[in-house]
PDB file of the backbone (N, CA, C, O) and the ligand in Angstrom, with CONECT records:
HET     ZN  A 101       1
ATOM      1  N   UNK A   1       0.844  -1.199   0.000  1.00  0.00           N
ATOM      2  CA  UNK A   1       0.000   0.000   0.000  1.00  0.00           C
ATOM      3  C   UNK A   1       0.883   1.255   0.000  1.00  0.00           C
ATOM      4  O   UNK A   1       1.745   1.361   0.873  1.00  0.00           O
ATOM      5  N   UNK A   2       0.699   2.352  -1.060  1.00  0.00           N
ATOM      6  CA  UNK A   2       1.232   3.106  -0.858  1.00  0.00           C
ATOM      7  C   UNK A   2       1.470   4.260   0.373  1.00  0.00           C
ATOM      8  O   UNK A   2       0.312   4.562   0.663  1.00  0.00           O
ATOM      9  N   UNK A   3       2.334   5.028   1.212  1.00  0.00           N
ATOM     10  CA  UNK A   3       2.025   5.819   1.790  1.00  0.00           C
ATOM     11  C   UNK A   3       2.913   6.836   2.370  1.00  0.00           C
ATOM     12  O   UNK A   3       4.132   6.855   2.200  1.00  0.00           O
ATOM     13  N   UNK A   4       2.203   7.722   3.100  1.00  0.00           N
ATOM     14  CA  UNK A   4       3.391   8.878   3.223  1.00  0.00           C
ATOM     15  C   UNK A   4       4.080   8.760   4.981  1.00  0.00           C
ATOM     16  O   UNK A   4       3.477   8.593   6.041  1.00  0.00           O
ATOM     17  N   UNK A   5       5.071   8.872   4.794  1.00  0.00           N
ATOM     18  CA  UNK A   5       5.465   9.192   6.392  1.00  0.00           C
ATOM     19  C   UNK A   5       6.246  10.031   6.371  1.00  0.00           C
ATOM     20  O   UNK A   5       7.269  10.171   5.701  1.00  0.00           O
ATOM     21  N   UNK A   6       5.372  11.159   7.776  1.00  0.00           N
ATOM     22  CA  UNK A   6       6.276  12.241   8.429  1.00  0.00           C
ATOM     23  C   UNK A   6       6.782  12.216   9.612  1.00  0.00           C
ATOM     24  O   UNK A   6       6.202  12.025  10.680  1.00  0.00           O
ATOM     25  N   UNK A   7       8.062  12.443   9.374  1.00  0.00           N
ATOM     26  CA  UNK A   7       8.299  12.429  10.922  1.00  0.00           C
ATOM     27  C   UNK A   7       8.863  13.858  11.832  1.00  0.00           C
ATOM     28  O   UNK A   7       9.900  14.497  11.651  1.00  0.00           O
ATOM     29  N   UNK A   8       8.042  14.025  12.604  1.00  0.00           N
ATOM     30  CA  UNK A   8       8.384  15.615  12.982  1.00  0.00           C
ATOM     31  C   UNK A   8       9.649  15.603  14.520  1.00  0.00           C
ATOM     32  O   UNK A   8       9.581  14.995  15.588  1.00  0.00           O
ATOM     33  N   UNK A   9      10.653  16.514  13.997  1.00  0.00           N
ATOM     34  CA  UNK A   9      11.568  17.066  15.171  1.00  0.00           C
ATOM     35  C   UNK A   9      10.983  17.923  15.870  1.00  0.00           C
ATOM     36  O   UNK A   9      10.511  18.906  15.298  1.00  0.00           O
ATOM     37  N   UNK A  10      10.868  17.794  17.173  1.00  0.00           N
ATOM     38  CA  UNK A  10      10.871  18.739  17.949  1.00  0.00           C
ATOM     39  C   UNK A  10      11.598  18.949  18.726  1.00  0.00           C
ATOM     40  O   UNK A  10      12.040  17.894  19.181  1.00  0.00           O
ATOM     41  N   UNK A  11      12.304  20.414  19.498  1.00  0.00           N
ATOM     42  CA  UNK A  11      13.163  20.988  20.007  1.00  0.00           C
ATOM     43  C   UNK A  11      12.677  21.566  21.212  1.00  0.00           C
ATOM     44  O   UNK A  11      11.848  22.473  21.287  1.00  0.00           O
ATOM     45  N   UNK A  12      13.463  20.760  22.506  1.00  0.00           N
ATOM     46  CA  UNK A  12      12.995  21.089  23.820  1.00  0.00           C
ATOM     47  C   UNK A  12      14.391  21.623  24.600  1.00  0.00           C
ATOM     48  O   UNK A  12      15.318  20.879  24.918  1.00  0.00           O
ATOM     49  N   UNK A  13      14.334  23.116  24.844  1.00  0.00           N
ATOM     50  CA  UNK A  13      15.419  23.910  25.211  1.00  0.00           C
ATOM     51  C   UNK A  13      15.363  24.032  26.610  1.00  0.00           C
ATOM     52  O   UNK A  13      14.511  24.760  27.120  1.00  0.00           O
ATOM     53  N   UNK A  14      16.318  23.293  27.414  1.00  0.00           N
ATOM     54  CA  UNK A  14      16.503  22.543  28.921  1.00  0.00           C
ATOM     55  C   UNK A  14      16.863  23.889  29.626  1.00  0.00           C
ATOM     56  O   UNK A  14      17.952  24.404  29.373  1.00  0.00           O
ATOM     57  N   UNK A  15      16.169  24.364  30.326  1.00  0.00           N
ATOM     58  CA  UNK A  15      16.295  25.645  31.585  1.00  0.00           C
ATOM     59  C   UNK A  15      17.327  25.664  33.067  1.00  0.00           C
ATOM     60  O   UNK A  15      18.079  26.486  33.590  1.00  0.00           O
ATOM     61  N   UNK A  16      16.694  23.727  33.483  1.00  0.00           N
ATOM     62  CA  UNK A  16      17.317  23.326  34.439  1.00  0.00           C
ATOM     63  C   UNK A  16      16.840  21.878  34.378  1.00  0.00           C
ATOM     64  O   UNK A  16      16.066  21.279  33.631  1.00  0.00           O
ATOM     65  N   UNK A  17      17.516  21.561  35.343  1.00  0.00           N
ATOM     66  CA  UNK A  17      17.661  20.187  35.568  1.00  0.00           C
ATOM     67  C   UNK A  17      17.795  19.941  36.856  1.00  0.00           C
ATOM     68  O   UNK A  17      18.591  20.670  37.449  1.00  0.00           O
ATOM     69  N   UNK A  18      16.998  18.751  37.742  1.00  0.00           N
ATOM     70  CA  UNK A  18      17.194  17.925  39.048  1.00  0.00           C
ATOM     71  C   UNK A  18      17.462  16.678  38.686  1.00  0.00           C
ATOM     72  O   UNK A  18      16.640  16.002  38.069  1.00  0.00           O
ATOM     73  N   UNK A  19      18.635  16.244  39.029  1.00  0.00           N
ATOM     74  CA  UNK A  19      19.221  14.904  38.997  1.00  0.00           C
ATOM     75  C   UNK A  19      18.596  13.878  39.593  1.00  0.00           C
ATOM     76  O   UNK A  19      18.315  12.827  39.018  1.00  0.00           O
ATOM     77  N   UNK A  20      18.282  14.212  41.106  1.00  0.00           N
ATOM     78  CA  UNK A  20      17.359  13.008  42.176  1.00  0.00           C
ATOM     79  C   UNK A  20      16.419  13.438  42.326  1.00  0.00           C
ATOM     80  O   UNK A  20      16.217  14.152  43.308  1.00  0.00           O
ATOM     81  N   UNK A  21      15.457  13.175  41.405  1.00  0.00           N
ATOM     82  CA  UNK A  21      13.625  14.044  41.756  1.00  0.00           C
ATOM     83  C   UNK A  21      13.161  13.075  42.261  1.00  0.00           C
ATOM     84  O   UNK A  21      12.838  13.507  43.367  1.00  0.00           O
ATOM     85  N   UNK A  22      12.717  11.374  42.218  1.00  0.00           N
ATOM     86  CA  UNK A  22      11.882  10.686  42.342  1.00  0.00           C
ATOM     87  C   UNK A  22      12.501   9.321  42.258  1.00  0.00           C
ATOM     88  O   UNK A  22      13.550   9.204  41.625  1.00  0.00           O
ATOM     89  N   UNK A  23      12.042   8.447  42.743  1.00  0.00           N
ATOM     90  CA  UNK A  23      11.852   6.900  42.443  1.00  0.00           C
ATOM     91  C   UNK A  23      11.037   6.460  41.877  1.00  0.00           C
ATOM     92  O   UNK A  23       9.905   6.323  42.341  1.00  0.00           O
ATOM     93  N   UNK A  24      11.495   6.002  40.342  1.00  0.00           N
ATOM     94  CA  UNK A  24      10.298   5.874  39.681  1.00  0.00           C
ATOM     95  C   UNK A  24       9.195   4.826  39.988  1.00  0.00           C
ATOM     96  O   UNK A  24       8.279   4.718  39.172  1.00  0.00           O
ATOM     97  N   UNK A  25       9.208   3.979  41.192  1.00  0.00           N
ATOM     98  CA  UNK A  25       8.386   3.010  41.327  1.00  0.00           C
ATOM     99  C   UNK A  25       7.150   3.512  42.689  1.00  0.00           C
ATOM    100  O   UNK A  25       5.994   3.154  42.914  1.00  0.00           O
ATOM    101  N   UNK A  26       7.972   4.370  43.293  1.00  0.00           N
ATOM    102  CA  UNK A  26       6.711   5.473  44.354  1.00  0.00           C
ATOM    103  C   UNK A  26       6.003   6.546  43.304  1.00  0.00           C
ATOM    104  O   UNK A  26       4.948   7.103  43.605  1.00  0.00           O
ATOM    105  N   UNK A  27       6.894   6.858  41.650  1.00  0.00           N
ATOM    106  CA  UNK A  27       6.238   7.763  41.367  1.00  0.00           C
ATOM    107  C   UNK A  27       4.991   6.958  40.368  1.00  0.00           C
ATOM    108  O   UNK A  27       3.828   7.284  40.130  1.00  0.00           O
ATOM    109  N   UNK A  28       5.597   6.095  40.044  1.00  0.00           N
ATOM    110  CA  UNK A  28       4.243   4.895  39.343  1.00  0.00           C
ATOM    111  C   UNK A  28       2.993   4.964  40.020  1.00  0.00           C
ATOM    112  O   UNK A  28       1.930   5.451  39.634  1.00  0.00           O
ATOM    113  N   UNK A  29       3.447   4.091  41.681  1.00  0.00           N
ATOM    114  CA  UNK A  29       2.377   4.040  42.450  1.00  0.00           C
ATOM    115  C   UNK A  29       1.094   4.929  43.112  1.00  0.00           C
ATOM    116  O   UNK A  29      -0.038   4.772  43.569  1.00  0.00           O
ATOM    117  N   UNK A  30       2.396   6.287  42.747  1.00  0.00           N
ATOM    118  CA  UNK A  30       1.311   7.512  43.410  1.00  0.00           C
ATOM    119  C   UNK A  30       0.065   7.485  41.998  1.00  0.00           C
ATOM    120  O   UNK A  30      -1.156   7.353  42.084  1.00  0.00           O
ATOM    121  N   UNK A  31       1.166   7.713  40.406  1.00  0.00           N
ATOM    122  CA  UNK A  31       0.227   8.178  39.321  1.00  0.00           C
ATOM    123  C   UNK A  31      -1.129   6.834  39.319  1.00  0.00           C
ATOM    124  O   UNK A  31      -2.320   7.058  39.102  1.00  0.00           O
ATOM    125  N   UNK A  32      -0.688   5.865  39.535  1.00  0.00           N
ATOM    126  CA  UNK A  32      -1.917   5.058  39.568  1.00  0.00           C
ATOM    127  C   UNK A  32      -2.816   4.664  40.533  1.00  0.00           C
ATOM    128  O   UNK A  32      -3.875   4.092  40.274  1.00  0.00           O
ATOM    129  N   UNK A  33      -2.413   4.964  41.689  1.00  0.00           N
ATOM    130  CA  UNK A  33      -3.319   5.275  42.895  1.00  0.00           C
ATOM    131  C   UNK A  33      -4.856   6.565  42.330  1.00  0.00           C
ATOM    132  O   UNK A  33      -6.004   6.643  42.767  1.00  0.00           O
ATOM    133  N   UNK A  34      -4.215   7.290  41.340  1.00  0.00           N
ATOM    134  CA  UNK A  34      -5.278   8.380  41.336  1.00  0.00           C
ATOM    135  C   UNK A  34      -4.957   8.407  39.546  1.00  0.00           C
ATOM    136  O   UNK A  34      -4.559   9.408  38.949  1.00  0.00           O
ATOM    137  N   UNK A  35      -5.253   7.011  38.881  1.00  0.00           N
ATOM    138  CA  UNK A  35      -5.558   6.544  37.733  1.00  0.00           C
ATOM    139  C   UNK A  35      -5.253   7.660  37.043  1.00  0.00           C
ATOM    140  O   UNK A  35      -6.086   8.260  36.363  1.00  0.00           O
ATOM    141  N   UNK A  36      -3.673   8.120  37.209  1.00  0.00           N
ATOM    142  CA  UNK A  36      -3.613   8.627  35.855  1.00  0.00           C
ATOM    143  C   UNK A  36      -2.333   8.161  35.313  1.00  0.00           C
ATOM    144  O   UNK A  36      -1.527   7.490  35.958  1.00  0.00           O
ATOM    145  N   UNK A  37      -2.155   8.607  33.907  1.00  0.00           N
ATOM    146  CA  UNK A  37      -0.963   7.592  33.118  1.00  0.00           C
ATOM    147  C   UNK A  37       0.825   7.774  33.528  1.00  0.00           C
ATOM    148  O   UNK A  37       1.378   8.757  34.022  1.00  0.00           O
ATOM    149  N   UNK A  38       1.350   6.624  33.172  1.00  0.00           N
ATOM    150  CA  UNK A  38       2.410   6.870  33.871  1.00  0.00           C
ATOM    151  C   UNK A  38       3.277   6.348  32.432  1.00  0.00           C
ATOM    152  O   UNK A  38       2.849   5.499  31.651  1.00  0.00           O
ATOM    153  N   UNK A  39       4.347   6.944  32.327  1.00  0.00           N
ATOM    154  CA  UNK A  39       5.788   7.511  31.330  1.00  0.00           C
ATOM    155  C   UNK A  39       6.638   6.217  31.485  1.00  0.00           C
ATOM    156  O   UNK A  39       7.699   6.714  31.866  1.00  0.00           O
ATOM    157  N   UNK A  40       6.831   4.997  31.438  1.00  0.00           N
ATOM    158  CA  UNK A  40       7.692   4.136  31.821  1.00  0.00           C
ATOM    159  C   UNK A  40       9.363   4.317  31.267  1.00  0.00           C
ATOM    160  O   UNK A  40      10.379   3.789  31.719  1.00  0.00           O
ATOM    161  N   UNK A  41       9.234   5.057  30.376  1.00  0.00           N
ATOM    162  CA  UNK A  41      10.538   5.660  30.245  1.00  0.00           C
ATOM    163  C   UNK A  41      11.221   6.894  29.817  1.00  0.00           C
ATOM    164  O   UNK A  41      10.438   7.604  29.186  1.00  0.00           O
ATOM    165  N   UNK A  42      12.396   7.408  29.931  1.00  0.00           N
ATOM    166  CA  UNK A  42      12.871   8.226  29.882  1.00  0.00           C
ATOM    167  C   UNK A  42      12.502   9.199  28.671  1.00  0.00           C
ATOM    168  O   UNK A  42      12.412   8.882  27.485  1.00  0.00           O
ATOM    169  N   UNK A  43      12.368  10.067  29.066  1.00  0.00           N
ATOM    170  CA  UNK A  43      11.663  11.546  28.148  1.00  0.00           C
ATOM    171  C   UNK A  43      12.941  11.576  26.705  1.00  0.00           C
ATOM    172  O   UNK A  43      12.699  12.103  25.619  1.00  0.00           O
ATOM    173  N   UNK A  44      13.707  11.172  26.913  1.00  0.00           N
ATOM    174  CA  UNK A  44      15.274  11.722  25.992  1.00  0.00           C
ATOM    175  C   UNK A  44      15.713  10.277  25.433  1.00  0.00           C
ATOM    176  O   UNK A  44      15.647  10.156  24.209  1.00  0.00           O
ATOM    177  N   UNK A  45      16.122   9.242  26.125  1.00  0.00           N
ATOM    178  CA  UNK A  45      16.701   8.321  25.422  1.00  0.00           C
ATOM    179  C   UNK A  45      15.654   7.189  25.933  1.00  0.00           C
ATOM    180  O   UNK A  45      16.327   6.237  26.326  1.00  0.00           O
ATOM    181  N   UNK A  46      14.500   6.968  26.055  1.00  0.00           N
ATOM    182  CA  UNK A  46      13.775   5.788  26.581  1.00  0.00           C
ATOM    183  C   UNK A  46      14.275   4.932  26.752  1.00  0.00           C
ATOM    184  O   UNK A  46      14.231   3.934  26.033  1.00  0.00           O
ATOM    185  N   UNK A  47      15.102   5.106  28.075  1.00  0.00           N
ATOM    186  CA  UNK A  47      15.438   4.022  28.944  1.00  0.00           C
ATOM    187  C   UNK A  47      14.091   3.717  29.590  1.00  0.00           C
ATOM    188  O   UNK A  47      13.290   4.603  29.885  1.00  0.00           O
ATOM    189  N   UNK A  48      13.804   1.912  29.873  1.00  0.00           N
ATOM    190  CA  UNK A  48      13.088   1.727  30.481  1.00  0.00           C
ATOM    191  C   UNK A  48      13.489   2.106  32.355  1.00  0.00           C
ATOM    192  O   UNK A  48      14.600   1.905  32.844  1.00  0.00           O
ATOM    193  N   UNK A  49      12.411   2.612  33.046  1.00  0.00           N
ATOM    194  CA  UNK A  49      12.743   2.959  34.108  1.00  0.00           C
ATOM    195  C   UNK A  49      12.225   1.574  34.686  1.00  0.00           C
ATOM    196  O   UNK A  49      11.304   0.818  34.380  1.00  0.00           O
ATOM    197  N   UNK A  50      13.596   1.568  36.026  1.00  0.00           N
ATOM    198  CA  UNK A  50      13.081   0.318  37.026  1.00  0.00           C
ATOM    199  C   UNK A  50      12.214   0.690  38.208  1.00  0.00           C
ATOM    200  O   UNK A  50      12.126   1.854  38.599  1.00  0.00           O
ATOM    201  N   UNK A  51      11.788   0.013  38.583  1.00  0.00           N
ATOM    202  CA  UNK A  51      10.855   0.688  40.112  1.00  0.00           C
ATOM    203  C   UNK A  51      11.622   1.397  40.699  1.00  0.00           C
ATOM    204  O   UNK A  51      11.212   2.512  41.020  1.00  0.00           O
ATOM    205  N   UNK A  52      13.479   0.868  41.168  1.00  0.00           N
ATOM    206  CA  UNK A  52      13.904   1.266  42.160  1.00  0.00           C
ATOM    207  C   UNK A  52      14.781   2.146  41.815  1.00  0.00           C
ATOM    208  O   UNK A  52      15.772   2.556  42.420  1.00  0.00           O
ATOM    209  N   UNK A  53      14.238   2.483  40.525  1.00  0.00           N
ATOM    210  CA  UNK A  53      15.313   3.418  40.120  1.00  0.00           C
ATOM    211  C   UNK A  53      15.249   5.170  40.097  1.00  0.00           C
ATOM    212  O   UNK A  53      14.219   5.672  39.648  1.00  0.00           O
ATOM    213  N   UNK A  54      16.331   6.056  40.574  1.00  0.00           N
ATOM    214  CA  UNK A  54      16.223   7.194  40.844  1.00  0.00           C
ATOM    215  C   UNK A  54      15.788   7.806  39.111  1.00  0.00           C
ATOM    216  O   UNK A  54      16.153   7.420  38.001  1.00  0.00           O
ATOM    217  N   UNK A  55      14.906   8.856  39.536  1.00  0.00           N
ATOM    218  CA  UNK A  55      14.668  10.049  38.094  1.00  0.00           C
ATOM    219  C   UNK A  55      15.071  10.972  38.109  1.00  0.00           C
ATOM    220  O   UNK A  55      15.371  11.319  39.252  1.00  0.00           O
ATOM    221  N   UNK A  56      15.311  11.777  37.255  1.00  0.00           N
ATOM    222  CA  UNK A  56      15.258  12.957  36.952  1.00  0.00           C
ATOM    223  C   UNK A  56      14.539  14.130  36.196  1.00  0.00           C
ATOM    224  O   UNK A  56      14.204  13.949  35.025  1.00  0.00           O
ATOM    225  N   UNK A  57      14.299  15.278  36.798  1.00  0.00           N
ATOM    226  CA  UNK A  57      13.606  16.094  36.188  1.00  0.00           C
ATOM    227  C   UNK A  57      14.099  17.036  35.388  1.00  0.00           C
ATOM    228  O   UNK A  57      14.996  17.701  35.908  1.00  0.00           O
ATOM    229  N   UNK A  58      13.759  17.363  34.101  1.00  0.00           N
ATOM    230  CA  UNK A  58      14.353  18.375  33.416  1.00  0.00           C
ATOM    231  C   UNK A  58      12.810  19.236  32.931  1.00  0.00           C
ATOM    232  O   UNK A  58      11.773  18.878  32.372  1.00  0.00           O
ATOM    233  N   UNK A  59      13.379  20.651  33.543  1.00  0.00           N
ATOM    234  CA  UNK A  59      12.368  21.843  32.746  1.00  0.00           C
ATOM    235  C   UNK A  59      12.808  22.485  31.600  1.00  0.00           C
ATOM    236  O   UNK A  59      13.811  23.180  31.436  1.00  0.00           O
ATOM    237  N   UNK A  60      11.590  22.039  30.530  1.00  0.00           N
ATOM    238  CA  UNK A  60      11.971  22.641  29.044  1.00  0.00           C
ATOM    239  C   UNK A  60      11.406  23.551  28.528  1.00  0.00           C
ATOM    240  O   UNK A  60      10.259  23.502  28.972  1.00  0.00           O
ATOM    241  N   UNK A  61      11.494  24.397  27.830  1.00  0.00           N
ATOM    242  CA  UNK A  61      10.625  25.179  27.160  1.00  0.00           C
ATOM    243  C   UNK A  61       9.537  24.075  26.427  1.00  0.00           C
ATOM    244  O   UNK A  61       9.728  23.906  25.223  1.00  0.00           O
ATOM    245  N   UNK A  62       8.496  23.367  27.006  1.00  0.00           N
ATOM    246  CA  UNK A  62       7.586  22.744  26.762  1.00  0.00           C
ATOM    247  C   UNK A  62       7.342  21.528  27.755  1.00  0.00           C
ATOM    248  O   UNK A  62       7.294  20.306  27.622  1.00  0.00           O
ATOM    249  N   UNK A  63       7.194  22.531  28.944  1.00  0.00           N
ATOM    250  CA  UNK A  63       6.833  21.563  30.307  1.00  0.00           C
ATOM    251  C   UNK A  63       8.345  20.742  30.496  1.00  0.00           C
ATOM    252  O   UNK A  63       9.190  20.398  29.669  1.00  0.00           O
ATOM    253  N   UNK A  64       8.259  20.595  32.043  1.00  0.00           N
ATOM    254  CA  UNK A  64       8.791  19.624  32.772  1.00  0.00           C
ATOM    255  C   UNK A  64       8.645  17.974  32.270  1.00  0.00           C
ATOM    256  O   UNK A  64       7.607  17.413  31.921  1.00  0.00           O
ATOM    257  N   UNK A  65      10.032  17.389  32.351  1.00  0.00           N
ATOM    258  CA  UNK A  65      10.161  15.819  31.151  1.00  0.00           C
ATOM    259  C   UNK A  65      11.079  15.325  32.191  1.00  0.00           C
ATOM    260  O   UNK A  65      11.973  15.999  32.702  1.00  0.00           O
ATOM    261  N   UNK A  66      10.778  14.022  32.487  1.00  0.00           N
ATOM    262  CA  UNK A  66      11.022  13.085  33.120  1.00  0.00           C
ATOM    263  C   UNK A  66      12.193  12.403  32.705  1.00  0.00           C
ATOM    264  O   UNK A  66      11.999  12.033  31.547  1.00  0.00           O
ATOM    265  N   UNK A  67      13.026  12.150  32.997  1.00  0.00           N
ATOM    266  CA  UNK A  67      14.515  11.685  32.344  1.00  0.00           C
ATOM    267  C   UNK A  67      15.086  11.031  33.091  1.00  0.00           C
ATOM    268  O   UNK A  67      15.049  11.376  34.272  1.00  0.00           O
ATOM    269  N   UNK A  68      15.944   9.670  32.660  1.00  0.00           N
ATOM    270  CA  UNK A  68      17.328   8.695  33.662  1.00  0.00           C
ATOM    271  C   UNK A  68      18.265   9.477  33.904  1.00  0.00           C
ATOM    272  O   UNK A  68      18.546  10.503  33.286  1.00  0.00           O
ATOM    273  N   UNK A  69      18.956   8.880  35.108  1.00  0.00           N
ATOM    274  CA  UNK A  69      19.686   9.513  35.338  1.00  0.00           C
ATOM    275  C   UNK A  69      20.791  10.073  34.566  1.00  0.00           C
ATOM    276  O   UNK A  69      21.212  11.224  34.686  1.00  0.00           O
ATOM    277  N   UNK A  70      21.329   8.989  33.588  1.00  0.00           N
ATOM    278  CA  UNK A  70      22.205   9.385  33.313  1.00  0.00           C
ATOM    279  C   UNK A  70      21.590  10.774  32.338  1.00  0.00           C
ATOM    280  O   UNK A  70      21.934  11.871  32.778  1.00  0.00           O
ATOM    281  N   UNK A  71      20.953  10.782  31.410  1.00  0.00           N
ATOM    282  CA  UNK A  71      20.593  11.916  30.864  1.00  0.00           C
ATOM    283  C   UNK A  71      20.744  13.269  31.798  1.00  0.00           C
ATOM    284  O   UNK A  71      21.445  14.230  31.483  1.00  0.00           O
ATOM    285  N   UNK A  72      20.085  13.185  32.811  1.00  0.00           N
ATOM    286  CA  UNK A  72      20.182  14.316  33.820  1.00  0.00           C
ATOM    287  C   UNK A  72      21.432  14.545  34.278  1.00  0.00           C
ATOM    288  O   UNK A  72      21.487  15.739  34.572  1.00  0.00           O
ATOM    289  N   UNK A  73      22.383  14.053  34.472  1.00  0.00           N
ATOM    290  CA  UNK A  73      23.845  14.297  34.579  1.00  0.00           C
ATOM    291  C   UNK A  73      24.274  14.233  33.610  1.00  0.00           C
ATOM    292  O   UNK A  73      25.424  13.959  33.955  1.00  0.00           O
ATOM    293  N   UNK A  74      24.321  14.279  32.002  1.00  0.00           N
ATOM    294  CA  UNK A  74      24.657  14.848  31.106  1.00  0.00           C
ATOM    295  C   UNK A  74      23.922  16.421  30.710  1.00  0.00           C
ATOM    296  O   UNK A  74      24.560  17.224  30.029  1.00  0.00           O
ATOM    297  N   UNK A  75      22.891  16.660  31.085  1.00  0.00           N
ATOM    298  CA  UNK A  75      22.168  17.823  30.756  1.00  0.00           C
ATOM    299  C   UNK A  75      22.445  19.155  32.553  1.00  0.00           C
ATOM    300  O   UNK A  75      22.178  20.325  32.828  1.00  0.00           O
ATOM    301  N   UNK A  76      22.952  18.237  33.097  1.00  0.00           N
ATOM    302  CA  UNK A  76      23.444  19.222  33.977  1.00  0.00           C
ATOM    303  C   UNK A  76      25.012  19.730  33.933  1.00  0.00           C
ATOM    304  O   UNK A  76      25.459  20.798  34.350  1.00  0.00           O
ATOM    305  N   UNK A  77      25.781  18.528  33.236  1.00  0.00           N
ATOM    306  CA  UNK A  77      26.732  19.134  32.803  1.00  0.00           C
ATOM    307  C   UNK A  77      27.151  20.427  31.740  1.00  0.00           C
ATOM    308  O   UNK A  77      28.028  21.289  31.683  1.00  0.00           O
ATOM    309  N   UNK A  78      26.054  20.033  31.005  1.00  0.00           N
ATOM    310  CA  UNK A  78      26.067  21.108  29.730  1.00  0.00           C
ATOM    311  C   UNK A  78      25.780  22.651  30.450  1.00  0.00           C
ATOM    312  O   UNK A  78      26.378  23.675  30.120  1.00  0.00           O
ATOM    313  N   UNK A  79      24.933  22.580  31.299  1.00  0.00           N
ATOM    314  CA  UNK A  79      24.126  23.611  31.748  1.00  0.00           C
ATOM    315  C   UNK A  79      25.042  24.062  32.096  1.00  0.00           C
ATOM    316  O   UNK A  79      25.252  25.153  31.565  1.00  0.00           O
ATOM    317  N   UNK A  80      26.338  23.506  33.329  1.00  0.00           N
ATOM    318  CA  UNK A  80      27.058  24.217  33.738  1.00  0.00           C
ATOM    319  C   UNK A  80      27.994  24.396  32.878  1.00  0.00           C
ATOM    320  O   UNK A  80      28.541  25.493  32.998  1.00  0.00           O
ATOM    321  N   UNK A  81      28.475  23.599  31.876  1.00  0.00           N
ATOM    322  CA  UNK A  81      29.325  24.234  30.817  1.00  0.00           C
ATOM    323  C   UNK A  81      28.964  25.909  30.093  1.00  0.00           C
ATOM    324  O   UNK A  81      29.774  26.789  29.802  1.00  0.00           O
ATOM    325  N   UNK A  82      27.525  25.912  29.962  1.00  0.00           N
ATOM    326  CA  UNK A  82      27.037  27.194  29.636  1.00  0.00           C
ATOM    327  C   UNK A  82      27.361  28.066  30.296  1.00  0.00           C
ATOM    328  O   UNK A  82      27.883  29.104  29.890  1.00  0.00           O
ATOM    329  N   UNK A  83      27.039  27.716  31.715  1.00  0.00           N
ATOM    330  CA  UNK A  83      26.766  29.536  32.515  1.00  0.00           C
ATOM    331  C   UNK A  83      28.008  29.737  32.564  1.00  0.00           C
ATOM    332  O   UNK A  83      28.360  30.911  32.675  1.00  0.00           O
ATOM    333  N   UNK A  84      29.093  28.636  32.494  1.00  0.00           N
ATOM    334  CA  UNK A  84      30.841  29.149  32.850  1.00  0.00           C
ATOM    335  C   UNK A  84      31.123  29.592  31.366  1.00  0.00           C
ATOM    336  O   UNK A  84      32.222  30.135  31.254  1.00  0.00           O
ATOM    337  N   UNK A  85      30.553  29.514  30.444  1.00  0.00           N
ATOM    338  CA  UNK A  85      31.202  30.049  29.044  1.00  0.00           C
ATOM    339  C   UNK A  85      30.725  31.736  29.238  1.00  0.00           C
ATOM    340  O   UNK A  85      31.224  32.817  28.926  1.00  0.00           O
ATOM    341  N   UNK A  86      29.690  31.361  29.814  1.00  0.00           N
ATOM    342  CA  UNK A  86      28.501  32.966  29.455  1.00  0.00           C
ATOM    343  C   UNK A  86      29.576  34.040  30.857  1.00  0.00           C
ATOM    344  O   UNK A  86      29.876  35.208  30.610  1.00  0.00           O
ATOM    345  N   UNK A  87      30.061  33.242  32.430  1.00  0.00           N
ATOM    346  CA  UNK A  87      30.880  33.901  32.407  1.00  0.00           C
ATOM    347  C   UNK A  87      32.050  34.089  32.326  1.00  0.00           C
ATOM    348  O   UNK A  87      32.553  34.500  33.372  1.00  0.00           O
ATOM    349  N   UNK A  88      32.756  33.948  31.442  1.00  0.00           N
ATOM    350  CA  UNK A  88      33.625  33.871  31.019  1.00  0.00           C
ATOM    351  C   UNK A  88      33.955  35.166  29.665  1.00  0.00           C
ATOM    352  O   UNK A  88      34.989  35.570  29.132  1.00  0.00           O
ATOM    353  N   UNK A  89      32.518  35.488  29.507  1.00  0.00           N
ATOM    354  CA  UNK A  89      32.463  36.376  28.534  1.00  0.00           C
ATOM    355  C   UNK A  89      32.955  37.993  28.905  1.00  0.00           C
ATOM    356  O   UNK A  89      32.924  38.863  28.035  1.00  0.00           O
TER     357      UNK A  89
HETATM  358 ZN    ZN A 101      17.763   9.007  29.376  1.00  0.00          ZN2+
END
């Protein structure tokens, strides 16, 4: 069958970042205690998250995104690579 596929980029510009926000298996339990949907993996590289595993939060210019750790300690590195370039200026 013929058909078309698009696939759209979108660009989420990281403000800040928390490395240890949550455990993703208390944060499961809370979202489904009060039936609402839960993200099983990482906002950036979909890692599957384990219950016992720590999250991270990153705020983007398009809401707050849920991220592994390691992502969050790469995106906090950058951050601080920034503000030391910016002073540096
Ligand atoms: Zn990740």
């Amino acid at each position: 069958m013929p058909e078309i596929v698009r696939t759209r980029t979108t660009r989420y510009v990281i403000t800040w970042v928390r490395v240890d926000f949550l455990v993703f298996g208390a944060f499961r339990e809370t979202r489904e205690r009060h039936h609402m949907s839960v993200c099983p993996t990482c906002y950036n590289c979909r890692h599957p998250f384990q219950d016992d595993e720590m999250m991270g939060l990153a705020g983007t210019s398009k809401g707050n995104k849920l991220v592994c750790r390691a992502c969050a300690e790469t995106f906090q590195a950058e951050l601080r690579a920034e503000a030391l370039a910016e002073e540096a200026v």
